[in-house]
C-alpha positions as CSV (number, residue, x, y, z in Angstrom):
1,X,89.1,-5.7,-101.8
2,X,89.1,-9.0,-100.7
3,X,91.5,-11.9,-100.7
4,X,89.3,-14.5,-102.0
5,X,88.3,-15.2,-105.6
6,X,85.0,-16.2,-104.8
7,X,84.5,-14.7,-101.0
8,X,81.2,-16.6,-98.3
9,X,79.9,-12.8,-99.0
10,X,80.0,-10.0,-101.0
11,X,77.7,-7.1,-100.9
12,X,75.5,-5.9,-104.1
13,X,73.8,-3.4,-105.1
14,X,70.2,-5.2,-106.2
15,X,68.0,-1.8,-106.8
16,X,68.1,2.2,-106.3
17,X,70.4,2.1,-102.7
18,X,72.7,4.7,-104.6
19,X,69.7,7.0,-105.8
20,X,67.6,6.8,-102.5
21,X,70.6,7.4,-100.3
22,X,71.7,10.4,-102.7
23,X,67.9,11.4,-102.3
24,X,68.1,10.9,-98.2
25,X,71.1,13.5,-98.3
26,X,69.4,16.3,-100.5
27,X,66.3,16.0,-98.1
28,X,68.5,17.9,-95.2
29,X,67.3,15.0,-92.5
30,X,70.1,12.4,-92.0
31,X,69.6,11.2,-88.4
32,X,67.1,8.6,-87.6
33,X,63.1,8.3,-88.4
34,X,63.1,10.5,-91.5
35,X,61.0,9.5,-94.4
36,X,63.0,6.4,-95.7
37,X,63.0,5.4,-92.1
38,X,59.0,5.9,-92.1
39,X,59.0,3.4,-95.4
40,X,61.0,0.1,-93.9
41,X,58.7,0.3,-91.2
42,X,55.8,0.7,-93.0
43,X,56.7,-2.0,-95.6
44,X,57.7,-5.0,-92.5
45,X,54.6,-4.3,-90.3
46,X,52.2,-4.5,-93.5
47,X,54.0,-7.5,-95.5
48,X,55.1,-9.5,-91.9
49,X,51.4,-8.2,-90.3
50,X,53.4,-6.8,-86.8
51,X,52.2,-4.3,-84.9
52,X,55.3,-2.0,-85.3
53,X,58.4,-2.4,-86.5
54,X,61.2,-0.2,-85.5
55,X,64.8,0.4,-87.1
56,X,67.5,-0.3,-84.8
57,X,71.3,0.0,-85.4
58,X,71.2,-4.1,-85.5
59,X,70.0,-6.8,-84.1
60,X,71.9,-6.7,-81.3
61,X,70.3,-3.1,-80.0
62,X,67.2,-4.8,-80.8
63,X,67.5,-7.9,-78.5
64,X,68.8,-5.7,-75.9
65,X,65.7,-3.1,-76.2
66,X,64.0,-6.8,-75.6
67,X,65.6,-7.5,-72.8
68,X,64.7,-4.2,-71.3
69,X,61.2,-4.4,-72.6
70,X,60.9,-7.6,-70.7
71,X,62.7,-5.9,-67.4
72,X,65.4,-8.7,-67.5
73,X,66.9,-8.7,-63.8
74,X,70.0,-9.7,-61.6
75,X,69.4,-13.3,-61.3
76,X,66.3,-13.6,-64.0
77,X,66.9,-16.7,-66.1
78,X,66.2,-16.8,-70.0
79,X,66.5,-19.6,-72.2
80,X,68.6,-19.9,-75.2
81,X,69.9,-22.4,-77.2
82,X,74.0,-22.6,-77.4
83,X,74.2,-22.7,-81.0
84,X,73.9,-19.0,-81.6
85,X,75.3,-15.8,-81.8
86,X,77.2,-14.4,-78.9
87,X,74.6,-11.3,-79.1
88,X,71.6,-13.5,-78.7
89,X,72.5,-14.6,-74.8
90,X,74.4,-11.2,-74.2
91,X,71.8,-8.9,-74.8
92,X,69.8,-10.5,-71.6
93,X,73.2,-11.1,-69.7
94,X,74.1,-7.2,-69.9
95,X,70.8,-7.1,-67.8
96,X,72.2,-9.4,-65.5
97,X,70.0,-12.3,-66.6
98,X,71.5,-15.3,-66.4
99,X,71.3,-18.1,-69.5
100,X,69.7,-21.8,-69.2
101,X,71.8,-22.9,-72.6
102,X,69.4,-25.6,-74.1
103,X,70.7,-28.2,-77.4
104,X,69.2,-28.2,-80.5
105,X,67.5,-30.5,-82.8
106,X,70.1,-32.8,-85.0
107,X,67.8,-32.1,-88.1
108,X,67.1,-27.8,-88.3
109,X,70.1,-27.1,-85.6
110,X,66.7,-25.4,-84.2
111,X,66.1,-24.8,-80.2
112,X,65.1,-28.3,-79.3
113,X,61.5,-28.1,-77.8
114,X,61.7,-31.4,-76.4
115,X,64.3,-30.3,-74.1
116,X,62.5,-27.1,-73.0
117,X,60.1,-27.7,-70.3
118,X,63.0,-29.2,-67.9
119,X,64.9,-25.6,-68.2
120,X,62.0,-23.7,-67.1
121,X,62.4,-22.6,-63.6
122,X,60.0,-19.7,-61.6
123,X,63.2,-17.4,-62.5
124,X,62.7,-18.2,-66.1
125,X,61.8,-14.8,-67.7
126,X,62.6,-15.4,-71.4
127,X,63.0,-18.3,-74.2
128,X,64.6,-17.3,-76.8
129,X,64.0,-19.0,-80.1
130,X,66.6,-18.4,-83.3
131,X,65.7,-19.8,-86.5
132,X,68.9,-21.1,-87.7
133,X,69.5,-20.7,-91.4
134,X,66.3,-19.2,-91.8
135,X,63.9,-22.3,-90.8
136,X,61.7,-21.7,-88.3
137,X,61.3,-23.7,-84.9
138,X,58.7,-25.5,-83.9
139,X,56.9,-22.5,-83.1
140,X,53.2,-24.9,-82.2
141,X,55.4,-26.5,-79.3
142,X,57.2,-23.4,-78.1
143,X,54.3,-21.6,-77.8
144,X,52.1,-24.3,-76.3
145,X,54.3,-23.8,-73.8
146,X,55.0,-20.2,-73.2
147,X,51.4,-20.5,-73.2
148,X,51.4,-22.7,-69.9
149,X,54.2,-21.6,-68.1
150,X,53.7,-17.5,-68.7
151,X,57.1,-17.6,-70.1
152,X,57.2,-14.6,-73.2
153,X,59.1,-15.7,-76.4
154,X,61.7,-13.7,-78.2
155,X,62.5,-14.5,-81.8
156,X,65.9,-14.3,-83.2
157,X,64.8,-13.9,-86.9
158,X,68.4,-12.4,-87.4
159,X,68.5,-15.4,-90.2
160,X,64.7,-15.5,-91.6
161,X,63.3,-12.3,-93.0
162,X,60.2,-13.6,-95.5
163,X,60.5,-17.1,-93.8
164,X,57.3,-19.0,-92.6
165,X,56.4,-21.4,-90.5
166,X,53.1,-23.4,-91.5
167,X,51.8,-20.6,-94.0
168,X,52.5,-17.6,-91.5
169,X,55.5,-15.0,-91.1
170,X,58.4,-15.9,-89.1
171,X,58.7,-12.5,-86.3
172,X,55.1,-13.2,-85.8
173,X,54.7,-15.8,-83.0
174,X,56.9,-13.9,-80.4
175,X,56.2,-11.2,-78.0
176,X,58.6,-8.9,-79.6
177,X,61.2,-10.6,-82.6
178,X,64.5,-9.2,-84.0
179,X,65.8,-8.5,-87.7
180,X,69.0,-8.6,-88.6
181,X,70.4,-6.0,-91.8
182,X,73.8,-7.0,-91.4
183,X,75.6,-7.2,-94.7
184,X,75.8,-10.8,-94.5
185,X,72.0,-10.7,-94.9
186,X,69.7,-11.1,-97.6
187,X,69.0,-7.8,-97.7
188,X,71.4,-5.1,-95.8
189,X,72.2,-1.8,-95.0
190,X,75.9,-2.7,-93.9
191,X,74.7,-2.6,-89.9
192,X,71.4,-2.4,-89.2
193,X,68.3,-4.7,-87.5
194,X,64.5,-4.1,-86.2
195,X,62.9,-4.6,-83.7
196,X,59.1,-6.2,-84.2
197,X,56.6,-5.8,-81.5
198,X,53.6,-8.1,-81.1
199,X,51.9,-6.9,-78.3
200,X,51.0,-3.3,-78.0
201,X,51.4,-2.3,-74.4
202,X,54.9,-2.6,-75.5
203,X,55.0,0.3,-77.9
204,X,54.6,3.4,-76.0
205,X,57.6,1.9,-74.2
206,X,59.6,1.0,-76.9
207,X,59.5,4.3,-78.2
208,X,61.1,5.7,-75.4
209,X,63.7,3.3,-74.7
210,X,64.9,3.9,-78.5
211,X,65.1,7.7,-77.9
212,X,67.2,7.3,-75.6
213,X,64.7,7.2,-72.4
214,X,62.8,10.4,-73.9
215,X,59.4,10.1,-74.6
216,X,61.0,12.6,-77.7
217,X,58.3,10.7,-79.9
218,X,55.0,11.9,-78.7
219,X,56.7,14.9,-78.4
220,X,56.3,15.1,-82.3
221,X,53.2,13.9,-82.3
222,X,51.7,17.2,-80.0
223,X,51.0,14.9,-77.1
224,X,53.3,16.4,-74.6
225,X,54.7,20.3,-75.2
226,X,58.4,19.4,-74.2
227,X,60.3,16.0,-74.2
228,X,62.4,15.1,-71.5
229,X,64.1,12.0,-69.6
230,X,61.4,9.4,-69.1
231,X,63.2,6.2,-68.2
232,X,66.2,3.9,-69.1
233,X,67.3,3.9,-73.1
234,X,69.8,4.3,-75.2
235,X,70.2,5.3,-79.1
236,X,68.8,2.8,-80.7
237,X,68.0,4.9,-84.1
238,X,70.0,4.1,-87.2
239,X,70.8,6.9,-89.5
240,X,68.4,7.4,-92.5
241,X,71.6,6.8,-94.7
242,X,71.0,3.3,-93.8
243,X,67.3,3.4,-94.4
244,X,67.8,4.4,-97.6
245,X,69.8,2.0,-98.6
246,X,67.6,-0.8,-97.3
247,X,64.6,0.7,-98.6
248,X,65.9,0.1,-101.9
249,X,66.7,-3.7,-101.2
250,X,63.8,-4.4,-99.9
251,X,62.1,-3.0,-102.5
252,X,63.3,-5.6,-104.7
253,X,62.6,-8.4,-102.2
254,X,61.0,-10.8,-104.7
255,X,63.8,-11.2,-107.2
256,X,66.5,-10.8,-104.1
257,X,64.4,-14.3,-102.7
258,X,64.1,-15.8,-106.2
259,X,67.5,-15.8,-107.3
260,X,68.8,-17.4,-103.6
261,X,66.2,-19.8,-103.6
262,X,67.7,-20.9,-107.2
263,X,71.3,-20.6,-105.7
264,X,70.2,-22.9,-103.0
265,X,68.4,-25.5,-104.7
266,X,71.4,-25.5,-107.3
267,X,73.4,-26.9,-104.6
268,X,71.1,-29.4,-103.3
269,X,70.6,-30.9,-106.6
270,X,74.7,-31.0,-107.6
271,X,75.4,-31.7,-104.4
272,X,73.0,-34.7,-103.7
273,X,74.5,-37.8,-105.0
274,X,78.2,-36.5,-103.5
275,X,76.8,-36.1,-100.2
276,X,75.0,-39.3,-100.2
277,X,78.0,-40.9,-101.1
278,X,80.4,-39.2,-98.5
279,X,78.0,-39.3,-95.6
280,X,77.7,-35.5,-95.4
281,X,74.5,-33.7,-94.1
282,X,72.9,-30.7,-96.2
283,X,70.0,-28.5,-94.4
284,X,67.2,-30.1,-93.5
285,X,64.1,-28.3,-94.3
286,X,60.5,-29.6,-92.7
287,X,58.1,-29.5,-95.4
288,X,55.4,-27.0,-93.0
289,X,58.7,-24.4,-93.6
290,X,59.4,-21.7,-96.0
291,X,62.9,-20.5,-95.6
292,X,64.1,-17.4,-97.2
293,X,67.4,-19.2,-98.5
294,X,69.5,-17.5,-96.0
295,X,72.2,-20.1,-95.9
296,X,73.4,-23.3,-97.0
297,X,75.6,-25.6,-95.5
298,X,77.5,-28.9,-95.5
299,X,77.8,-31.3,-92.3
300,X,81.1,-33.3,-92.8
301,X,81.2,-36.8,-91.1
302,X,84.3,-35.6,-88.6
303,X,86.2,-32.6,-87.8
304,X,88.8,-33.9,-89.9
305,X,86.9,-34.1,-92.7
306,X,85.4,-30.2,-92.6
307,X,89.3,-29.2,-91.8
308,X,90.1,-30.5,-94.6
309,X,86.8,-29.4,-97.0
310,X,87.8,-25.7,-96.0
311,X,91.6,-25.7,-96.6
312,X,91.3,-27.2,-100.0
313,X,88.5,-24.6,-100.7
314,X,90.9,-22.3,-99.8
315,X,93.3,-23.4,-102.0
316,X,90.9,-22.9,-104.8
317,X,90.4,-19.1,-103.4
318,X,87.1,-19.8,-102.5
319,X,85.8,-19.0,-98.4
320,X,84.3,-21.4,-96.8
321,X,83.8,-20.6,-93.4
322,X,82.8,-22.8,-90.1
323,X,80.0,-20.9,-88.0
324,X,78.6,-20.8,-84.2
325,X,80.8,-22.4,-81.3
326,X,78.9,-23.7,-78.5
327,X,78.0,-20.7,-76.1
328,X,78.5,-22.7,-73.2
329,X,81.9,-23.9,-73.6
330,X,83.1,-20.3,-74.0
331,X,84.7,-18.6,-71.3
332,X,82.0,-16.6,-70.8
333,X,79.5,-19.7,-71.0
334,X,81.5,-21.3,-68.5
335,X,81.5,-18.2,-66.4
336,X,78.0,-18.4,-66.4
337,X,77.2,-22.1,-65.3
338,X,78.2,-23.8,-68.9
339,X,79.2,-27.1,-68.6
340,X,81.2,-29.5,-71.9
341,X,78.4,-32.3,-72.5
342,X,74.9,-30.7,-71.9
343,X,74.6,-30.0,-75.1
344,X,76.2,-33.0,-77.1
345,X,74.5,-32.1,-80.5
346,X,75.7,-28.2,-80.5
347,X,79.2,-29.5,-79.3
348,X,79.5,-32.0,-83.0
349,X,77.6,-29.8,-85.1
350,X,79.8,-26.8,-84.1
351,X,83.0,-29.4,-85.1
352,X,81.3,-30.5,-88.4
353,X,80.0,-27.9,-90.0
354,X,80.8,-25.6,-93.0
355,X,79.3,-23.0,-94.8
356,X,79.2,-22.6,-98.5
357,X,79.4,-19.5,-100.6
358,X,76.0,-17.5,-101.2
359,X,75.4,-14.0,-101.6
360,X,72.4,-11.8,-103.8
361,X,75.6,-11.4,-106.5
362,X,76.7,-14.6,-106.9
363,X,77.0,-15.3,-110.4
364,X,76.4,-19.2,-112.0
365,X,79.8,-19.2,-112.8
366,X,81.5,-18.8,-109.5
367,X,78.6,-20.8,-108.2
368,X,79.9,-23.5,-110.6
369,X,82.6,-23.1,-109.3
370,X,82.2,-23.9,-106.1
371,X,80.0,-27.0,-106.7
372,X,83.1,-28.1,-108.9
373,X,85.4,-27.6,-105.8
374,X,83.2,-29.9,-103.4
375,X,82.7,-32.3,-105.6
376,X,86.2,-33.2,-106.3
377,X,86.8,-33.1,-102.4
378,X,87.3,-36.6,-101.2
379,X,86.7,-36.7,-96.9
């Protein structure tokens, strides 16, 4: 149980999770790629238009099925912006690539795409783009110049499930994109995540990498009479527990986006005038973006100020947690060639912001609730 009245997260049942995953057990087939398996990836590659889409464990397994998909190198260079999860540069440094940390924009905390073209080098053999919060990049510019450099992109969509960017699915622009199922998610199955692929000579090899270097999966489809050790891999299958259970959100995606999107424009219009009045930034959303209401957060005029947001929040039992810290002032960052001022608008946004509550349960009440807490905050 947890601590907090009104918790950042709480997990909900929204559909039949309990009925599908009782249904997964009677079947006799528990491990991965079993029917309900079969229906998530059905369901992403015909509503997202991907090529295939393949369960993994989470996101992580699937960035690092990217990295090896991409034959990420001692000494290979990818791109990434510092404000980001941990997983999104260490994926590509487990394959000994090393990162090229770039800012982000002050308005979508976005990889900045003016700021690109100078980190290309000829080691460059990645950019990895992650829409923060669920709005996209500026896909048009990043592509325009994957497009002229050779440089593949890799979407960290861990945050924009259902998103868009100018009308058209965000996991669609990169070579290969990741899904996140984490139950911080809009929709969950506790751990999980998918890989999307976008160009086709990757999927015979993605296959095998995901069963575990076998090519196990033409195997079942009759192409080969035995299955044996192919090339690298790992286990990148989640069980069909987990498929169930996300079947069944996902399922009910439409009212799942409906209620957040009314969660999220609750705040913005209670919040408005008090963040006006106190100086404090709420997300910024360009009007050629659909996000799927993934978060919403507050940017407090000092450190101070966010400090102090959170601890009387917590005082009301409510969590309001900060989020990223700048990759390249960690110890591993610096490790890796990070150095304090490159990227001066991750280092202040990492110090100013907080997140508020929002989750698919979230009732108006404790929503109120929270709203009612802000607003009474004086920074």
């Amino acid at each position: 149980m947890s601590e907090w009245r009104i918790p950042f997260n709480r997990p909900a049942l929204v559909g039949n999770e309990l009925l599908y995953v009782r249904q997964a057990v009677e079947s006799g087939h528990l491990s991965g790629d079993g029917a309900f398996s079969r229906c998530c990836s059905e369901l992403l590659e015909s509503l997202l238009g991907v090529g295939r889409a393949m369960l993994t464990p989470s996101a992580t397994h699937a960035l690092e099925m990217s990295a090896l998909l991409l034959e990420i190198e001692p000494g290979d260079e990818f791109i990434v912006p510092s404000f980001a999860f941990v997983t999104t540069a260490n994926a590509f440094v487990l394959r000994g690539g090393r990162p090229a940390f770039v800012d982000v924009r002050p308005d979508t905390l976005n990889l900045d795409e003016n700021r690109l073209r100078g980190r290309i080098t000829p080691r460059t053999k990645a950019i990895v783009a992650l829409h923060y919060a669920g709005v996209a990049c500026e896909m048009d510019a990043i592509q325009e110049i994957s497009r002229e450099t050779g440089v593949p992109v890799v979407e960290d969509n861990a945050h924009g499930l259902f998103g868009t960017y100018r009308g058209r699915p965000l996991g669609t622009f990169g070579c290969l994109a990741v899904q996140s199922f984490h139950e911080t998610k809009n929709f969950t199955c506790g751990e999980g995540g998918a890989l999307l692929i976008n160009r086709p000579d990757f999927v015979e090899r993605a296959e095998i990498l995901r069963e575990k270097g076998t090519d196990r999966s033409r195997f079942f489809r009759g192409q080969v009479d035995r299955y044996t050790w192919v090339d690298l891999g790992s286990s990148y299958l989640p069980s069909e527990l987990q498929a169930a259970f996300l079947y069944a959100q996902l399922e009910v995606r439409e009212c799942v986006q409906t209620r957040r999107a009314a969660l999220c424009e609750r705040y913005r219009r209670q919040l408005g005038d008090w963040a006006t009045r106190h100086g404090v930034g709420l997300p910024q959303i360009p009007v050629h973006c659909e996000p799927p209401h993934h978060l919403f957060y507050l940017i407090l005029p000092t450190p101070e100020a966010r400090r102090a947001l959170s601890e009387a929040l917590a005082g009301r039992g409510i969590l309001a947690p900060f989020h990223y810290q700048p990759l390249h002032l960690s110890r591993m960052g610096r490790r890796l060639g990070g150095r304090p001022g490159e990227c001066p608008v991750t280092e202040r946004v990492s110090e100013l912001l907080v997140r508020l509550p929002l989750f698919n349960g979230m009732t108006d009440a404790e929503q109120a609730e929270v709203i009612e807490a802000v607003r009474d905050f004086e920074p």
